[in-house]
Each structure stands twice: as structure tokens, then as C-alpha cells.
N, C-alpha and C positions, 0 to 999 in steps of 0.2 A: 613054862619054866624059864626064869632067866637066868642065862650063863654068865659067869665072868667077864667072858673075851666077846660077849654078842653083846654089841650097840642095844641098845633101849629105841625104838623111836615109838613115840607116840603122833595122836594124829589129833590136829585142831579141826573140828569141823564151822566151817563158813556158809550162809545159805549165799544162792544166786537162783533167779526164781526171770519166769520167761509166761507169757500166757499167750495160748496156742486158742487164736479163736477161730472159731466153727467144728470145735471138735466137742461132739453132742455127749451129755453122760448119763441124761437122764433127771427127772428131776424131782426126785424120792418118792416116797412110798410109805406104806404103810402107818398113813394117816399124821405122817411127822412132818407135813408141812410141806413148802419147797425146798428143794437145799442144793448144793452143785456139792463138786466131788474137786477132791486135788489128787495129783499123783508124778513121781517121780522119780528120782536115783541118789542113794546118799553114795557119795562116789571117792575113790583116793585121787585126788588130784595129780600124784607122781603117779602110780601107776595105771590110772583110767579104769581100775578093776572096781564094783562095788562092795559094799559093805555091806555084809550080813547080819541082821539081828537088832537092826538100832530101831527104835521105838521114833517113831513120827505123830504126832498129835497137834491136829487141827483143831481147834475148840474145845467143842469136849467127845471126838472122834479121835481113833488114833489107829496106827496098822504096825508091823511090824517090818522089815524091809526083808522080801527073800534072797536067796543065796546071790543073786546077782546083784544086789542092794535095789532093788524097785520095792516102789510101795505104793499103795492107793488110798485114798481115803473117801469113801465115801458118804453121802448123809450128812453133808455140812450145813451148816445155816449159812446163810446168807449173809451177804457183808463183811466188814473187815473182820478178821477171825485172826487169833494169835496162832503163830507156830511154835511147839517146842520139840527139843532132838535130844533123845536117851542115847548114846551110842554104847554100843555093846563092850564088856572088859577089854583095856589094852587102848582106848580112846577117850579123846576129853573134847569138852566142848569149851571154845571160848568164851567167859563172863564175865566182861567187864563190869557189871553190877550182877555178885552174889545173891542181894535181897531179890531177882529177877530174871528167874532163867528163861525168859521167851527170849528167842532171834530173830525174833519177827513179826511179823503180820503179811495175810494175804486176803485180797478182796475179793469173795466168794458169788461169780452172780448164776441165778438160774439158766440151766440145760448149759452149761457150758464144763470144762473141765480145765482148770487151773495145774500148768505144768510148774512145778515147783522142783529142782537138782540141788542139789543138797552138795558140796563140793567139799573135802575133805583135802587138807592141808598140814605136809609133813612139819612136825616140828620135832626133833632132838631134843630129847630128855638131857638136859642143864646138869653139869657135872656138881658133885659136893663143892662149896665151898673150900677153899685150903686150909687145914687146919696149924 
């Protein structure tokens, strides 16, 4: 519910992405090939708390982030693989090109586990125009 007299803020999410090698994940299973796994935090950058419920999708794998904002993805293919970020009501993500809501891309390699942080950035919801 929003008040009158309660500020609005929304929150721009940003990736920053880091890869943590020698941490082993496994390297799929049930006959789907090789694949490695990503995993992370989509996070508020003011206040360092996660965000719950945003949708992370690596390729064509995706997870949903739990109450601390972590998420995992596992059973990725291999190689560059785009990322995209649903973020839960009350957040937006930035897009500079509408026709193309990936943020990115991460290069996925076997038995390894691609740390990807997902950082979430306040923005103030833009007053009306004066009429």
C-alpha cells in the first residue's frame, strides 16, 4: 500500500559478477550432458539485505532467489550463457534497450561454480512533472 506522506523508492537492479575458481559443483547429470551451475545474491546495495523472490535465469535454467536473496542455478550448458533478472513487485530493472532484457552474459565452464551478485541500486521514484 502506498501512503501519501511515504516516499516511493524503487530499486534499479545492476549485475557485478566475480568467479570463485576451484569451487567444484558438479558436472550434471541425468544424461543432459556437461553443464556447471551459477549461484548468488540479488542484493540492496543501501541496505546490504537480499531480495526475495526475483527470478534469475541462466540460459534456459532459472531459480528463484530465497528470503535472503541467494539463488542457484544449476544444469547450465556450457559456455557464454545470457543472464536475465525478474525482480519481484515494488522493483525494476534497468533497460537500456527494451527490444532486450538480458544484463548479461556469464561464461559457464565444466565442474566449476560461477559466483554471480546481483547488486541492487536505490533509485527515487521521479516526482510528476509540474503541472
Amino acid at each position: 500500500m502506498r501512503g501519501n506522506s511515504i516516499p516511493v523508492r524503487l530499486v534499479v537492479l545492476a549485475a557485478v559478477a566475480a568467479v570463485m575458481g576451484g569451487m567444484v559443483s558438479g558436472c550434471g547429470g541425468g544424461g543432459g550432458g556437461p553443464s556447471g551451475s551459477v549461484e548468488g545474491r540479488v542484493i540492496d546495495k543501501e541496505t546490504g539485505l537480499g531480495i526475495s523472490g526475483a527470478v534469475v535465469r541462466i540460459g534456459n535454467k532459472s531459480d528463484r532467489t530465497d528470503i535472503d536473496g541467494q539463488y542457484r542455478v544449476g544444469g547450465v550448458s556450457l559456455g557464454l550463457q545470457p543472464v536475465f533478472v525478474t525482480p519481484p513487485a515494488g522493483f525494476i530493472v534497468p533497460d537500456p534497450d527494451p527490444s532486450d532484457p538480458q544484463i548479461g552474459d556469464v561464461n559457464v565452464a565444466q565442474g566449476t561454480n560461477f559466483l554471480l551478485d546481483i547488486i541492487a541500486v536505490v533509485q527515487q521514484e521521479e516526482p510528476p512533472p509540474p503541472t
